[in-house]
C-alpha positions in Angstrom: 31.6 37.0 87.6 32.3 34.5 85.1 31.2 35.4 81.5 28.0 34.2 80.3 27.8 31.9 77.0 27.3 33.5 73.8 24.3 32.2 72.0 23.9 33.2 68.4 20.1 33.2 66.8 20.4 33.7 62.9 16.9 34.9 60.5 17.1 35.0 57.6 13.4 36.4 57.1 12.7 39.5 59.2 9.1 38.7 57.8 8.8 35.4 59.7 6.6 37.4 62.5 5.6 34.5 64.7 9.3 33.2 64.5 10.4 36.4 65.5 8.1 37.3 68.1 9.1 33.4 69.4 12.8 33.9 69.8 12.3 37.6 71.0 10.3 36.1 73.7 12.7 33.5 74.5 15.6 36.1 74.3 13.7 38.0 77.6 13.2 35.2 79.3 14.9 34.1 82.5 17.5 32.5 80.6 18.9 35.5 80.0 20.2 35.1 83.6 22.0 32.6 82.2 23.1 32.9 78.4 24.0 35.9 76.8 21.4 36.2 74.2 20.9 37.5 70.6 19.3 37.8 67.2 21.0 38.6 64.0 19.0 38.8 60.8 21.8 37.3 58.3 21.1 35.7 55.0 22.4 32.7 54.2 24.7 31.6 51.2 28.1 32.0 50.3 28.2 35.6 51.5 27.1 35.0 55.2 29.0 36.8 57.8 29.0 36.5 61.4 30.9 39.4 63.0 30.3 38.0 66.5 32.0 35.1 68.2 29.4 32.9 69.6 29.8 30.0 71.8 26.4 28.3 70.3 24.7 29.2 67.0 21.3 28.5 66.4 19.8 28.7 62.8 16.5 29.9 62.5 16.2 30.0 58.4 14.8 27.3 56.1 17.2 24.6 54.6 18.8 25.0 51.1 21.3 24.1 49.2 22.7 27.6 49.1 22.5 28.1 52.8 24.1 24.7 53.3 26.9 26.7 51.8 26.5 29.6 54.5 26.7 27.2 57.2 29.9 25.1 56.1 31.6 28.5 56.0 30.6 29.2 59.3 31.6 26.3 60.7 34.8 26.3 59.6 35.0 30.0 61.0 33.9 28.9 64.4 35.4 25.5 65.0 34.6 25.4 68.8 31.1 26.6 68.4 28.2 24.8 68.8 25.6 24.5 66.2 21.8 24.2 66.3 18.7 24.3 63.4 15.2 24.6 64.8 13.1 23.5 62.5 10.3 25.7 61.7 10.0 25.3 57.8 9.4 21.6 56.9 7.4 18.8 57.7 5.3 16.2 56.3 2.6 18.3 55.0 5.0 20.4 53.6 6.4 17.5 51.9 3.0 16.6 50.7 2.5 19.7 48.9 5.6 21.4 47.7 7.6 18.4 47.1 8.0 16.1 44.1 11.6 14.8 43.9 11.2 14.0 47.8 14.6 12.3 47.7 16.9 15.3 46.9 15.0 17.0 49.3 15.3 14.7 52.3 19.4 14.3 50.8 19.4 18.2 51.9 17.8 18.1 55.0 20.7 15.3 55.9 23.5 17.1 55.0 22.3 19.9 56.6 21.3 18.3 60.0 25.1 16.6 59.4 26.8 19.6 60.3 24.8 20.4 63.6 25.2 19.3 67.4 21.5 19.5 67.7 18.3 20.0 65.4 15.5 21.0 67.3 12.0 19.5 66.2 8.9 22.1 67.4 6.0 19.7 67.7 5.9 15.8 67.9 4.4 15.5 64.6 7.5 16.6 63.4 10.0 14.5 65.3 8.5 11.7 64.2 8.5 12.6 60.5 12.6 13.4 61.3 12.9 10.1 62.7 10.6 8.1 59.9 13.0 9.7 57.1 16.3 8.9 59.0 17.1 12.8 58.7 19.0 12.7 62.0 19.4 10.3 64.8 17.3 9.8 67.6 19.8 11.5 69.8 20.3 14.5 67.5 17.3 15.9 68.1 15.4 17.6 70.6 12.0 17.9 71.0 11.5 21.8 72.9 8.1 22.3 71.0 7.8 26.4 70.3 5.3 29.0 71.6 5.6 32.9 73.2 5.4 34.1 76.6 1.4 34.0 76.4 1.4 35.9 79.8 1.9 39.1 76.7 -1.4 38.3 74.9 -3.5 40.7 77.1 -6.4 43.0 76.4 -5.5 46.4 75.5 -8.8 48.6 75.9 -11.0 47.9 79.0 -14.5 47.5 76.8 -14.6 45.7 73.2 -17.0 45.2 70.8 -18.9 42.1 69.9 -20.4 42.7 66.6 -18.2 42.6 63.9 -14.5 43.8 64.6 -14.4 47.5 63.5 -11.9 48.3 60.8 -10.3 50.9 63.0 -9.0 49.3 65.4 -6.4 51.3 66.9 -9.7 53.7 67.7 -11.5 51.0 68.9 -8.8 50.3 71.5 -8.6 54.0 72.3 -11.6 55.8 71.7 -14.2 52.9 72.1 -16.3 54.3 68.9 -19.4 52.9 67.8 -18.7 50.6 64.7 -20.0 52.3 61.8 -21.8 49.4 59.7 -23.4 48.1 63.3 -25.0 51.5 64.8 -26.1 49.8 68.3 -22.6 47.2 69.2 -22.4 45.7 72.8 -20.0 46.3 74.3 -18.7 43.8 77.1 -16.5 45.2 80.0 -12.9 44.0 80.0 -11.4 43.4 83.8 -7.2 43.0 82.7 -6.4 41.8 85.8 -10.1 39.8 86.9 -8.5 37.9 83.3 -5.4 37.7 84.5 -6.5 35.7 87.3 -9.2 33.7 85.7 -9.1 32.9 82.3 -11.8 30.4 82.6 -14.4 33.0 82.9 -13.8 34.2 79.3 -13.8 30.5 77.9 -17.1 30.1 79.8 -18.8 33.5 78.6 -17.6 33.0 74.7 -19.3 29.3 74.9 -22.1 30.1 76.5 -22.9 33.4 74.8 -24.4 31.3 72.2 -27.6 32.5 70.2 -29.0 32.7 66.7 -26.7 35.9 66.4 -24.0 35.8 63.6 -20.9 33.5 65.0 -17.9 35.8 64.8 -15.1 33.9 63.5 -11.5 35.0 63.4 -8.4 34.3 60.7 -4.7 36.0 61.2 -1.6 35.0 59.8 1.2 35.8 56.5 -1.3 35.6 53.3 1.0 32.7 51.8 -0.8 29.9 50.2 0.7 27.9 53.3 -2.1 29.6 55.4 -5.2 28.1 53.3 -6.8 31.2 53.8 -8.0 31.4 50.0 -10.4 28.1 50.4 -11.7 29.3 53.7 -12.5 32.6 51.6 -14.1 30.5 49.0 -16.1 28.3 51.9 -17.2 31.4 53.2 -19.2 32.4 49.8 -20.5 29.2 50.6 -22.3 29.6 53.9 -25.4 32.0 54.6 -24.7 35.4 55.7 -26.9 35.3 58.5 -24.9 32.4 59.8 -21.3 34.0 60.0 -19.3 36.3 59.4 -15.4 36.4 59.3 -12.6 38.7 59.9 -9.7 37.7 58.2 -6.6 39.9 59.3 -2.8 39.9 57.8 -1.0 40.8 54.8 1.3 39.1 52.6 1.5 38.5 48.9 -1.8 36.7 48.0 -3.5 40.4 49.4 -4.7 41.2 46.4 -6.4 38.0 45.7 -8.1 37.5 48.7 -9.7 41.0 48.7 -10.9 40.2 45.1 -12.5 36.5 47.0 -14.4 38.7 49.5 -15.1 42.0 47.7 -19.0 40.5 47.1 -19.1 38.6 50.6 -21.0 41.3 53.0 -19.6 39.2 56.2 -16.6 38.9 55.4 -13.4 41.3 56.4 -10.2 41.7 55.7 -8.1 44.4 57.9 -4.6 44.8 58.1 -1.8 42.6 60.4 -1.8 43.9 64.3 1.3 43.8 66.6 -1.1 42.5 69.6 -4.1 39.8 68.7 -5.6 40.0 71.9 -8.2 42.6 71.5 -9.3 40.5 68.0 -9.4 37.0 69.8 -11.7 38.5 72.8 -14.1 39.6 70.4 -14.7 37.1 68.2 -16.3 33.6 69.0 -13.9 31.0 67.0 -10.6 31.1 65.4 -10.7 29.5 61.9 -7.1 28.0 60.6 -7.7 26.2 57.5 -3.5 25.4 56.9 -2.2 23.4 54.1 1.0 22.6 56.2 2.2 23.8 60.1 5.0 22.7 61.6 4.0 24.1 64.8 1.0 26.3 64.7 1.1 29.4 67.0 -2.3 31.3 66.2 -3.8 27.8 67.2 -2.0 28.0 70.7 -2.7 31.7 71.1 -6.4 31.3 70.8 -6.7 28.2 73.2 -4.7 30.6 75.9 -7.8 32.7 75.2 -10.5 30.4 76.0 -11.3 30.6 71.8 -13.0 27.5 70.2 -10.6 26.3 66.9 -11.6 25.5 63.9 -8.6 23.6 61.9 -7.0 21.8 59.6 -5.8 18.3 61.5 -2.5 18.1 60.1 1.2 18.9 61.5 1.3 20.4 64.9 -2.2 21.7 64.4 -2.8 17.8 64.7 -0.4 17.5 67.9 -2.4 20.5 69.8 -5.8 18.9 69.3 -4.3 16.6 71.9 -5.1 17.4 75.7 -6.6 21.1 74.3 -8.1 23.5 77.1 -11.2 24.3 74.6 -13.6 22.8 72.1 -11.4 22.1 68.9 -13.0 21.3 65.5 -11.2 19.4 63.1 -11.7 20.7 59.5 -11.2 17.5 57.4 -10.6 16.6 53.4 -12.5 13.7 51.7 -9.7 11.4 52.4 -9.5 12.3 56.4 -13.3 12.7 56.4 -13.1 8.5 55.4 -10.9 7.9 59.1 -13.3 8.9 60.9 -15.4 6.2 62.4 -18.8 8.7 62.9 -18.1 10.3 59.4 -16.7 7.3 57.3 -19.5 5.2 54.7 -19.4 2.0 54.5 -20.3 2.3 51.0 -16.8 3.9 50.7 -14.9 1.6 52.7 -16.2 -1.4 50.7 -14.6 0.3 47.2 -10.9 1.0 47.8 -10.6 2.4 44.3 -13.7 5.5 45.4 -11.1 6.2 47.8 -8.8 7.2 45.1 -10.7 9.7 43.6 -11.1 11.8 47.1 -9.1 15.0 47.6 -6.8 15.1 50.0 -6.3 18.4 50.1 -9.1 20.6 52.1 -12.0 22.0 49.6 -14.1 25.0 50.0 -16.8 22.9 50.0 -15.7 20.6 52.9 -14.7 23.8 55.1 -18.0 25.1 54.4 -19.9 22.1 55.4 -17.7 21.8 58.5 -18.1 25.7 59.2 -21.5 25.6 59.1 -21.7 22.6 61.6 -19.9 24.2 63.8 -21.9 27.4 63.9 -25.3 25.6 64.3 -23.9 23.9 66.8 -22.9 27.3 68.6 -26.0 28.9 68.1 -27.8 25.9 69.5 -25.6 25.7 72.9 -24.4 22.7 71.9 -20.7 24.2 72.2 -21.5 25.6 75.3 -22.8 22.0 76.8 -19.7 20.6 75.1 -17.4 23.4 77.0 -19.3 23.1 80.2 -18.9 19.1 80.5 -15.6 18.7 79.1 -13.5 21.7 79.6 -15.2 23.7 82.8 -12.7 22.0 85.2 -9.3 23.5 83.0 -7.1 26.6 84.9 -6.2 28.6 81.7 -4.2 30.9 83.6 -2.5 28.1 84.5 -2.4 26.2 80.9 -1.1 29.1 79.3 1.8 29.6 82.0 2.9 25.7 81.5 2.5 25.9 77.6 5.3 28.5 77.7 7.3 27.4 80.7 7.7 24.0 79.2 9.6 25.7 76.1 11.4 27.9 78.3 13.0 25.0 80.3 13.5 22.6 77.4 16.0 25.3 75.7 17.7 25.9 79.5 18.4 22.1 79.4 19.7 21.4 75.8 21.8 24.9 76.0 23.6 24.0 79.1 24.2 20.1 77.9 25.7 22.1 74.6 
């Protein structure tokens, strides 16, 4: 039997969990069949070492000019070896925010593309920033979008709650115990497998189980400024009580701050990060992902698999999965995006170019509030659910979720056998 390739995946965060749990997924996927598959967590620099001889290398890490370094070594290590940078780090957003001398930057991101076979973009969005900068030619890079194997993000216990998410959730999922702040939860019966083959009916029953009960919304993620969670933190001081409330799970190095933000903001949560969602995203009512920058978004594409209604921030590949998405999607919007819109805009605005100056661009806790707020009127109202029923009834989630992740699946089976 001849000897399968040797493809090479190099971190250099083990703390980049959804990149991670990507290539992991990727890693036990049917291309194993084909390609010899692995992860090494290797920093980059002058000190990089690969022990292993690889017939394809694919860097996971974020560009620099130190790790430009790491990868010239290794290419002159591994002559015949191919090499590959997916992109998960930068794109214009990022740009827009972290980025003043944009020319040395984009003078790095050449070079570095320069040494690789292929540079793989994860959304559209992102290609087309690629292209726009001249960072790499047209046939450089590929376009293989990113995801998991969503097939994973099942329910654990076979009853949830669906008042607020109880901070104990392992008991939750194992004991079913009454949540001590709400003495009377319901609890809704879970079928696994009645989900498995029908993800439509738990789309249906979180739009239509709209009332004048608090909306449960949902935030996960790293606590990096990246993740916008402190203005959604601020928005939510913001909105009524009685409206709302939000659990807000993760940890990172803003933790601190953020539990300072919500330490006088009775619904508002924060628990710590989970290894499986799932049992979160059933029992909440909206997913809330206020980002400054994404290239890709994942907790976006998890909760759509899950029949969850999105709130975010319309920029990156957030932007690119508001296209052609199986549920109702709320764009949260700054001054300056608010303008674009044609039901949103004022003429009064549009006549004075120089007003338009003096909007933000960036997302405010104001704006998020406003837009929270609609949203959850509009939920308790059954407007969402009219929304889901005329718009989105008709979508197979079982099936959406299958193609989001088969798509990635076949796009890295092409490029790996044309490498």
């Amino acid at each position: 039997m001849a000897q399968k390739p040797l493809v090479v995946h190099c971190v250099d965060d083990n703390k980049m969990g959804g990149v991670n749990m990507a290539l992991t997924h990727l890693c036990q996927s049917h291309l194993s069949e084909h390609f010899d598959m692995r992860i090494v967590y290797m920093p980059m620099g002058l000190h990089a070492r690969l022990m292993l001889d690889a017939d394809i290398i694919c860097f996971h890490g974020a560009s620099s000019w130190t790790g430009l370094l790491g990868v010239m070594k290794l290419k002159l290590k591994f002559p015949r070896a191919k090499l590959v940078l997916q992109e998960h780090h930068y794109s214009q957003g990022f740009v827009d925010e972290n980025v003043s001398a944009s020319g040395r930057f984009y003078q790095l991101l050449k070079f570095t593309y320069g040494l690789m076979d292929k540079v793989i973009s994860i959304a559209p969005s992102q290609q087309r920033w690629m292209l726009k900068h001249k960072l790499a030619s047209k046939t450089k890079i590929a376009m293989l979008g990113q995801g998991r194997d969503l097939s994973q993000l099942m329910p654990l216990p076979e009853t949830v709650t669906s008042t607020f998410i109880d901070a104990d959730l392992d008991l939750l999922a194992n004991n079913f115990q009454t949540n001590k702040t709400h003495p009377n939860p319901t609890l809704v019966p879970i079928n696994p497998s009645a989900i498995s083959e029908s993800f439509e009916a738990n789309a249906s029953n979180s739009a239509v189980n709209s009332n004048a009960a608090q909306v449960k919304l949902l935030a996960y993620g790293r606590f990096h400024c990246q993740k916008g969670f402190d203005v959604l933190l601020k928005a939510m001081a913001l909105i009524p009580a009685e409206l709302c409330q939000l659990t807000l799970i993760g940890e990172g190095e803003l933790q601190d701050e953020f539990q300072a933000l919500a330490e006088e903001l009775s619904h508002v949560q924060i628990l710590p990060a989970v290894d499986n969602i799932a049992t979160q995203l059933l029992a909440c009512d909206a997913v809330v992902i206020p980002s400054r920058w994404e290239p890709f978004g994942l907790v976006m594409q998890e909760a759509l698999s899950m029949g969850k209604c999105v709130i975010a921030s319309d920029v990156d590949g957030l932007h690119d999965q508001f296209t052609d998405a199986p549920c109702v999607c709320v764009k949260l919007l700054s001054q300056q995006q608010a303008l674009q819109q044609p039901l949103q805009s004022s003429p009064g605005l549009e006549r004075k170019p120089e007003l338009k100056k003096e909007l933000t661009k960036e997302l405010s806790p104001e704006q998020v509030a406003m837009q929270i707020t609609s949203f959850c009127k509009a939920y308790q109202s059954g407007e969402i659910a009219a929304k889901w029923h005329n718009d989105y009834s008709h979508i197979n989630l079982q099936q959406w979720r299958y193609q989001q992740w088969q798509n990635v699946v076949d796009n890295w089976h092409k490029l790996l056998s044309e490498l």
